[in-house]
TORLUM-840623 format. One record per residue: residue in one letter; x, z, y of N, C-alpha, C, CB in turn. Coordinates in pm, whole numbers, plus 32768, in hexadecimal, padded with zeros to 4 digits. Last residue first. Glycine has a CB too. Example, Ala and Ser with C-alpha at 12.3 -4.5 7.8 and 13.67 -1.06 7.14 Angstrom:
BEGIN
S850582C47F1F855782CA7F96850A831380038580823C7FC4/A8527830C7DC784CE830C7E3E8528830C7EB6846B83897E41/
end
This chain:
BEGIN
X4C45A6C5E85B4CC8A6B6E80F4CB3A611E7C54CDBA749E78B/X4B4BA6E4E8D24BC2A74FE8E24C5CA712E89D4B8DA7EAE886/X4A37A643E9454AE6A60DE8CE4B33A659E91B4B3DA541E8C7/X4912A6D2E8FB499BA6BFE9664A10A690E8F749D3A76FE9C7/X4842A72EE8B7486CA6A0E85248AFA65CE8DC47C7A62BE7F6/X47B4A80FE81A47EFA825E8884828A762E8414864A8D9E8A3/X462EA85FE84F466EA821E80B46FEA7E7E86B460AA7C2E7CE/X456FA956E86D45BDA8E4E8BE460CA8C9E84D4617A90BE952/X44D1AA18E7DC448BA9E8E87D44DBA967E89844AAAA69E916/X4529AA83E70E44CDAA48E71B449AAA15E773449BAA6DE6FC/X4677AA3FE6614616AA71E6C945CBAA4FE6C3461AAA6FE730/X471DAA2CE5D246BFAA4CE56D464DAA90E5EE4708AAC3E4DF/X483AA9F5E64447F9A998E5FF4742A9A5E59F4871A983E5A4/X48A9AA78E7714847AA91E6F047F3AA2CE69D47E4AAE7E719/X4A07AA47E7B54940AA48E805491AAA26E76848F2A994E8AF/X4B05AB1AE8114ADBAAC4E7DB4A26AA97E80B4AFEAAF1E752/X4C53AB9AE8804BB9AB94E89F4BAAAB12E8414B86AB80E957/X4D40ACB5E7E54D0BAC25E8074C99AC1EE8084D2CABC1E7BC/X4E28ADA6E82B4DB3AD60E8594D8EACCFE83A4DB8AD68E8D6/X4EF6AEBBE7DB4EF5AE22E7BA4E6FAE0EE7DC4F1BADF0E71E/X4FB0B007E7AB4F43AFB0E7F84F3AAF19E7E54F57AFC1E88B/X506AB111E757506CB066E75E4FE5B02BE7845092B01EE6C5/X5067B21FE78150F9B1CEE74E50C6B157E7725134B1D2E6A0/X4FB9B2ABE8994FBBB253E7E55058B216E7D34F30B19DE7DA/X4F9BB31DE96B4FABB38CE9044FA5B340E89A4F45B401E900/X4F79B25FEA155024B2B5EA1E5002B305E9B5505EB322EABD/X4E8FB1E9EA064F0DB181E9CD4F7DB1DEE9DC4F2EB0E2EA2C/X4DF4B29AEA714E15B2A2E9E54E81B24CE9C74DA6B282E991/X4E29B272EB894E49B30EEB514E48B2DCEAA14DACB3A3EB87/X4D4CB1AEEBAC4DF4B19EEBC54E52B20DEB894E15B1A2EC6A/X4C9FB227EBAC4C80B1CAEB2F4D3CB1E4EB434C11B103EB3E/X4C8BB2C9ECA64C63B33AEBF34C80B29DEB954B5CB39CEBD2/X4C9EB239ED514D09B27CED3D4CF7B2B3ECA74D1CB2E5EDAB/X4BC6B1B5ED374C30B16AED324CA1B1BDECFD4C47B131EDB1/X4B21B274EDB44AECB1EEED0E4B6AB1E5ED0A4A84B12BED17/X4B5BB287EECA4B57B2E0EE4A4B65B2D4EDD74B09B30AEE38/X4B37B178EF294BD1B1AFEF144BE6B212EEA84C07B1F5EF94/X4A3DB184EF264A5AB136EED74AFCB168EED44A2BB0A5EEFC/X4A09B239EFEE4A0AB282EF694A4AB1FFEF10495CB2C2EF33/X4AADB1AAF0D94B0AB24FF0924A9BB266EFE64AE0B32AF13D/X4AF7B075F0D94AA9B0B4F1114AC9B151F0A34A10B05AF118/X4B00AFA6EFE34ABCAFBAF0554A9CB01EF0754A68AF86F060/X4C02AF2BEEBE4B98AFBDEF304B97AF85EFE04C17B099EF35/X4C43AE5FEE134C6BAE65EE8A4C0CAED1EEDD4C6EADD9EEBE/X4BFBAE26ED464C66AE9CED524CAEAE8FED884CA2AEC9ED03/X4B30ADD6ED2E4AF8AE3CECF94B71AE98ED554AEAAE3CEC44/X4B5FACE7ED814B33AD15EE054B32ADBCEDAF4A82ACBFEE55/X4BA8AC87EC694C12AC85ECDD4BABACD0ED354C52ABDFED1C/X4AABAC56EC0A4AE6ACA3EBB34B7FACBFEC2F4AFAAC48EB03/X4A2AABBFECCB49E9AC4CECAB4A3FACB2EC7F4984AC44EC44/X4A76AACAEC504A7AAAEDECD74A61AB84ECF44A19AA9BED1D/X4A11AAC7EB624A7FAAAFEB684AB3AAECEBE34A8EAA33EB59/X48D3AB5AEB3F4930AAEDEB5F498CAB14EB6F4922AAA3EBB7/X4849AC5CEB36480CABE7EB214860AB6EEB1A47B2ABD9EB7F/X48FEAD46EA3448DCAD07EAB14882AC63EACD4966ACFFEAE8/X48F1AE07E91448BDAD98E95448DDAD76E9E6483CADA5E948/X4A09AE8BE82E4999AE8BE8A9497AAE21E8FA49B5AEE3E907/X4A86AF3CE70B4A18AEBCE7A649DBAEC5E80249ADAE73E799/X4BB0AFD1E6DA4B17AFE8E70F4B09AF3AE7474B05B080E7AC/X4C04B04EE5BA4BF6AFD3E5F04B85AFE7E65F4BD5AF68E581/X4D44B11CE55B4CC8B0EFE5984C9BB0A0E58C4CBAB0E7E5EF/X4DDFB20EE49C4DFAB19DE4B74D76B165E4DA4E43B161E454/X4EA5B349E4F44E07B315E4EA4E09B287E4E44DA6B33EE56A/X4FA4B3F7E4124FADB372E4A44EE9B35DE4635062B28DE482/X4FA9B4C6E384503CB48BE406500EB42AE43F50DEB44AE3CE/X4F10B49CE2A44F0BB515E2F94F4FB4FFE35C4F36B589E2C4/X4E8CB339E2AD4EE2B3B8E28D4EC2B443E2DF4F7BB393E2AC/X4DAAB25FE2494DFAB2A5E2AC4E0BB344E2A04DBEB286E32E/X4D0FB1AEE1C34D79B1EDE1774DF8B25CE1DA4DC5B15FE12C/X4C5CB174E2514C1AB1D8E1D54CB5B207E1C44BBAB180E12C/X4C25B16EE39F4C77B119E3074C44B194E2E54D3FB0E5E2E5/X4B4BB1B4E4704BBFB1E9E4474BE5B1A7E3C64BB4B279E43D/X4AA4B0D9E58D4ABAB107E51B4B2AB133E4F14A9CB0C5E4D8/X49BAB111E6684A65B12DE6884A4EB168E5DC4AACB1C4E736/X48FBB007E704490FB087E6CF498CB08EE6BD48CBB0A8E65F/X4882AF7EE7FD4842AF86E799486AAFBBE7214822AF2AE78B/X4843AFC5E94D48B7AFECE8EF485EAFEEE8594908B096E920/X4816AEDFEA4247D7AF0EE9D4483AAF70E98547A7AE98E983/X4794AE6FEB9947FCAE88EB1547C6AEF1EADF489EAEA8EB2F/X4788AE88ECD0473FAE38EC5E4764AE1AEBE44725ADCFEC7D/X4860AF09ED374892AE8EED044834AE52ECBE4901AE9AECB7/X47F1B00DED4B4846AFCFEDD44863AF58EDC848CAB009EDF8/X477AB07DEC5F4733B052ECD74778AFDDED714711B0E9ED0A/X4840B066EBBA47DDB034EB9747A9AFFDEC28478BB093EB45/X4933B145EC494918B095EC0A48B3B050EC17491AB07DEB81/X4851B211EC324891B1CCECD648B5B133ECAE4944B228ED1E/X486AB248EB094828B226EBA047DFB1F6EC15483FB21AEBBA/X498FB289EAD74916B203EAA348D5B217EB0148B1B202EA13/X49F3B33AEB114A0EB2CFEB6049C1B275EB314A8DB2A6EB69/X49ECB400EA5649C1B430EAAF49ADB3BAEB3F4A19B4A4EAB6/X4A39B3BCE9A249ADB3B9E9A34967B3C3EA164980B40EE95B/X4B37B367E9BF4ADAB2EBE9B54A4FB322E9B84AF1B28FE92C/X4BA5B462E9B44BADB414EA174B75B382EA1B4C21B416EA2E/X4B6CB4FCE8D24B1AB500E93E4B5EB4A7E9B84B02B599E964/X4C41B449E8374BB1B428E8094B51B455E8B24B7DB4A4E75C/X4D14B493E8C34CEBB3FAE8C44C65B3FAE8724D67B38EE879/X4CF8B5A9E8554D0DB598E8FA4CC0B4E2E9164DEEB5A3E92B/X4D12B58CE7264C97B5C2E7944CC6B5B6E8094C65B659E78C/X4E1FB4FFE7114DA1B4D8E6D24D23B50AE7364D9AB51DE636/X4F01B569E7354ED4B524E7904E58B509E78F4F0EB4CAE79A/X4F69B5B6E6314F51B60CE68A4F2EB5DFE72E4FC0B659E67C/X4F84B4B7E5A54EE9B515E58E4EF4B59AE5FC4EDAB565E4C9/X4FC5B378E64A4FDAB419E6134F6AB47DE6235052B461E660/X4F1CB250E6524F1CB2D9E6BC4F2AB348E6424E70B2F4E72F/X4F16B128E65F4F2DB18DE6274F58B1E3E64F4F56B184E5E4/X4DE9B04AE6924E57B0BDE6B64E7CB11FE6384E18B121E736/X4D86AEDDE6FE4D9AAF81E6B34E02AFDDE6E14DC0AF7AE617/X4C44AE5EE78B4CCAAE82E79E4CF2AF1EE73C4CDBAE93E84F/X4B99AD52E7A94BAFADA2E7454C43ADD6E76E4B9CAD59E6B7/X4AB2ACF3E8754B20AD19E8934B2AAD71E8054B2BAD5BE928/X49BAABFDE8E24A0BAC5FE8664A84AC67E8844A0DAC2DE7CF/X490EAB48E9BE49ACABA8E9954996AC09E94449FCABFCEA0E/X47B8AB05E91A4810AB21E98D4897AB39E97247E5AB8DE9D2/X464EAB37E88A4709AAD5E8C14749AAE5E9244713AA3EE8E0/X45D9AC12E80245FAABECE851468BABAEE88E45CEAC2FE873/X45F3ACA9E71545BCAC3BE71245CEABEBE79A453BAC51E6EA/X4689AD87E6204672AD42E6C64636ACE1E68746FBAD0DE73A/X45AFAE3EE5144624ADF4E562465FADCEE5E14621ADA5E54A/X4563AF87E4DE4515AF20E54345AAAEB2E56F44BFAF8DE5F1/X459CB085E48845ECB016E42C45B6AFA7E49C45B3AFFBE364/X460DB18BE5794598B120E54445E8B0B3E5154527B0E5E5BC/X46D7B1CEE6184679B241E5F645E6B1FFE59A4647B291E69B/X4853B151E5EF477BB137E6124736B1CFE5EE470DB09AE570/X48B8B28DE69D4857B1D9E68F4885B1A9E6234875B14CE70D/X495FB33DE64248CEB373E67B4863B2E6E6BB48FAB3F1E711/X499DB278E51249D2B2FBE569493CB336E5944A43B2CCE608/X4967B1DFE3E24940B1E8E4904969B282E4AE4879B1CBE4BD/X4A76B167E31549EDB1CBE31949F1B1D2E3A949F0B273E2C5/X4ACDB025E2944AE1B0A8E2B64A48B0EEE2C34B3DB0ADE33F/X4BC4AF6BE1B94B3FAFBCE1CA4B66B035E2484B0FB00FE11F/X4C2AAE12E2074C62AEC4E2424BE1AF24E22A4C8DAED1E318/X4CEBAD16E15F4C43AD41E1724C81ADE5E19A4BBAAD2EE0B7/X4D20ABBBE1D24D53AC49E1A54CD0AC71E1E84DF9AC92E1DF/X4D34AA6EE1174CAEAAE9E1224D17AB5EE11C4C1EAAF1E084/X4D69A93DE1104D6FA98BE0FC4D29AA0BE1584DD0A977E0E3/X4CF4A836E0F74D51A819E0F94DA7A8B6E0AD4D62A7DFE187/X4BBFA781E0CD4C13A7C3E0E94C9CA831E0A04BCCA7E7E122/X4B40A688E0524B90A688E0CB4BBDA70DE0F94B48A64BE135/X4A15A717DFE64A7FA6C3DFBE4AC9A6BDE08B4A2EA607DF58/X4955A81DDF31498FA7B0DFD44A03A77EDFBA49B0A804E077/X496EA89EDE4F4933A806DE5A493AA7D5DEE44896A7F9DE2D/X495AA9B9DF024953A961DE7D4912A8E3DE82490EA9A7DE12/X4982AA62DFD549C4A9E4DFD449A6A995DF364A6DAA05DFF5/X48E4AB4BDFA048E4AB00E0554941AA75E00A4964AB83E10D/X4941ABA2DE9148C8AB74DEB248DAAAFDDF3D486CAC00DED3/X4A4FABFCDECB4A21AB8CDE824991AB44DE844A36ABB2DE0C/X4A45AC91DFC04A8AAC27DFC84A48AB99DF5C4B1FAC61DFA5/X49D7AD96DF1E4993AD32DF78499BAC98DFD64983AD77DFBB/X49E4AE27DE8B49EEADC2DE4E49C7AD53DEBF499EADCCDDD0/X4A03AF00DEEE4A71AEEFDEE24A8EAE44DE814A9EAF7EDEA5/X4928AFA3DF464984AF2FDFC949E1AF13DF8449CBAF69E068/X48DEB015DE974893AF78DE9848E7AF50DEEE47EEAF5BDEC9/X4923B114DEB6493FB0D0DE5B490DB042DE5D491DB110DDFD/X48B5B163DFB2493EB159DFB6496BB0D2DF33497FB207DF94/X4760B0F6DFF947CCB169DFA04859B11CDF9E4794B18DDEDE/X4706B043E09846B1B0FCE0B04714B150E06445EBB11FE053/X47AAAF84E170477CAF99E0E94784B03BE0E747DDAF45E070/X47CFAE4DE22847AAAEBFE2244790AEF6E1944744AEC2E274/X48F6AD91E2D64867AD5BE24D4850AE2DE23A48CFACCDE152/X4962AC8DE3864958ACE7E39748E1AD00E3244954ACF9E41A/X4A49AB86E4034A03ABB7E38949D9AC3EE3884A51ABA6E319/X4AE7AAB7E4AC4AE7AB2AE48F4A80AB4EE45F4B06AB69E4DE/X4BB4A9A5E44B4B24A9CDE4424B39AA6AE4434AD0A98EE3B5/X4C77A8A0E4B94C76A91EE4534BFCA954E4B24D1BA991E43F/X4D1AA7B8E5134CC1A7BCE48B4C97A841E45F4D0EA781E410/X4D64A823E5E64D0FA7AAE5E44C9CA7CCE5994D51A72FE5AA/X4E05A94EE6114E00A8AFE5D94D6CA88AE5EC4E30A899E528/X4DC4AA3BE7324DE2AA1FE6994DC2A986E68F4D7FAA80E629/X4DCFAA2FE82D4E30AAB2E7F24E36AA81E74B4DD2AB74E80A/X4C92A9CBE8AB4CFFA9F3E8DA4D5CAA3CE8404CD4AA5EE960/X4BC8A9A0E7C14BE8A982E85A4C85A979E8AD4B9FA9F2E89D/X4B53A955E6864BADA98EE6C74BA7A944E7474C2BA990E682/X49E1A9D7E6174A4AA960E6454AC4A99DE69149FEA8EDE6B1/X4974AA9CE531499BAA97E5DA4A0EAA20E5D349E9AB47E625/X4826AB38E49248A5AAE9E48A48AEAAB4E52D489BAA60E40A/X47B7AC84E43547D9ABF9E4844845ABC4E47147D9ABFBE508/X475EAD05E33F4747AD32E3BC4751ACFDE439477CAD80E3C3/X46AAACACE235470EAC5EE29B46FFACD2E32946CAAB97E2C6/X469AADCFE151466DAD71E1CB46C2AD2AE1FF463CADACE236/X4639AE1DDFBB4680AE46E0674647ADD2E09D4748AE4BE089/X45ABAE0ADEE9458EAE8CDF6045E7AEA6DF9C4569AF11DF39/X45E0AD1EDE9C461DAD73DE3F4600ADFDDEA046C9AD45DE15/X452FAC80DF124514AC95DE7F4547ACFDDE59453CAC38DE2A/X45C5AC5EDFF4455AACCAE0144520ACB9DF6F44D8AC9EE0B0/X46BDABC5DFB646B3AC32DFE3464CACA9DFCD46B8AC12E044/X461BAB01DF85464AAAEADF364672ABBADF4846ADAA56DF3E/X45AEAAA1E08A455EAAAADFFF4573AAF4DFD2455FAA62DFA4/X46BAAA6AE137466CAAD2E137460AAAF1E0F04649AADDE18A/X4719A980E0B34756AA19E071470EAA60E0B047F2AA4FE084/X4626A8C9E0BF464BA90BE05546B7A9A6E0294675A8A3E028/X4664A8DFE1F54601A8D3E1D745FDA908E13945E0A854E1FB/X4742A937E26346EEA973E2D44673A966E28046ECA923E373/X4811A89AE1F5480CA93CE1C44794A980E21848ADA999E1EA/X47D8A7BCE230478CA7F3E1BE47AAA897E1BE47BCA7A6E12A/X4825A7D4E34E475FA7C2E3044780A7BDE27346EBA705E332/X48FCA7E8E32B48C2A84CE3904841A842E34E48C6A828E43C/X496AA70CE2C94971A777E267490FA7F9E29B4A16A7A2E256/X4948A656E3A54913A63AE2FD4906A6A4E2BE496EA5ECE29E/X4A19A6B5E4484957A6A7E44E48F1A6C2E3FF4925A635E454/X4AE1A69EE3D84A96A74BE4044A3EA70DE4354ADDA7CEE476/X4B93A5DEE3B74B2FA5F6E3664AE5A65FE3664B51A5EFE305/X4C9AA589E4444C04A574E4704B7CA565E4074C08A4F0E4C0/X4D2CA5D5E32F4D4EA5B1E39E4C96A552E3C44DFBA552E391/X4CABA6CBE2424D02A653E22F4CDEA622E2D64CCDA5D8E198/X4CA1A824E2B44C7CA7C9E28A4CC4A73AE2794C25A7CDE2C1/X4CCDA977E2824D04A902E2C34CA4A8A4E2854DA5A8E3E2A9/X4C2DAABEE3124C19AA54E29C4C5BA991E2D44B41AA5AE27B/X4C12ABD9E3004C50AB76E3064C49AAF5E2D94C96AB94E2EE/X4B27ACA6E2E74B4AAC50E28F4B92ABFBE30B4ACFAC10E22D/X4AD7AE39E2F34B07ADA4E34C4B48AD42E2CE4BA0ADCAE3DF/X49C9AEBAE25E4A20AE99E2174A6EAE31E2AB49E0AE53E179/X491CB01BE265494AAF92E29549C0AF49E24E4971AFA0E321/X4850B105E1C748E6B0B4E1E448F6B035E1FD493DB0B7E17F/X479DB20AE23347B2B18AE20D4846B162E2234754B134E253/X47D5B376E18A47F9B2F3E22B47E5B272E1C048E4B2F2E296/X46D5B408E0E14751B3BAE0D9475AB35EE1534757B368E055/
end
């Protein structure tokens, strides 16, 4: 059985995503791994989303457990506001439940790409991961499909790491013809999706750095 991911949205009462970041980092992740799922991470907003809102990410070995998983991750935290929750299943990333851990640009960006588009934009990220990776000291940490996605349209989420802010702009700006290559195979998918949306964030559940920039 695919593991299933769950993305949590999660608002909070006005400058209260600290507060809520450590407990859900400390008891709802308990609370989580009692019932045999995982915090997979929690992400401060940067760029593209509110203040107050927490991106949430939580792992589970059977379909049927992701569905309680909102209630668990938030019971008994106080101060928040509200919770949209998206299960999904990993494409051809992650190839390992192994969370991030390393701090840096998160980039959560989605798509919805018609199913007869579907394999061209799949081999066009695989084939462009890469060169990414290597040309930008960057990461692609996976490309998930909603559970509830149709035969007519694939609905996405992929992440991916860069070390900084700065990183995440130079990405897409090419140096030089293979980085042009990278470029062209990522640029090629935004024409085969109906809709595209990006926001960067930095990883509240890292282990090397602690990010404690006033983004907002």
């Amino acid at each position: 059985m695919t593991d299933t991911y769950v993305h949590h949205r999660v608002t909070t009462e006005p400058l209260q995503w600290q507060a809520v970041a450590e407990a859900l980092r400390q008891t709802g992740a308990q609370r989580l791994q009692a019932a045999g799922g995982a915090l997979y991470g929690i992400w401060r907003s940067q760029i593209g989303r509110p203040r107050d809102e927490l991106t949430v990410m939580t792992l589970w070995p059977e379909p049927s457990q992701a569905s309680a998983s909102a209630d668990l991750l938030l019971q008994d935290v106080e101060a928040i506001r509200d919770c949209h929750n998206q299960p999904m299943q990993p494409t051809v990333r992650p190839q390992t439940t192994a969370p991030p851990r390393r701090q840096g640009n998160y980039a959560f960006r989605w798509f919805d790409t018609p199913a007869p588009n579907w394999q061209e934009f799949l081999d066009l990220c695989v084939a462009a991961w890469p060169g990414f990776e290597s040309a930008y000291d960057s990461q692609v940490i996976g490309l998930w499909e909603f559970v509830e996605s149709d035969d007519a349209m694939r609905r996405t989420l992929l992440l991916t790491r860069r070390p900084n802010l700065a990183m995440w702009e130079r990405s897409k700006i090419p140096k030089g013809e293979a980085e042009a290559e990278v470029r062209r195979k990522l640029s090629r998918r935004y024409d085969l999706c109906d809709s595209t949306y990006v926001y960067t964030t930095t990883l509240l559940t890292a282990d090397d750095q602690r990010d404690e920039v006033r983004w907002a």
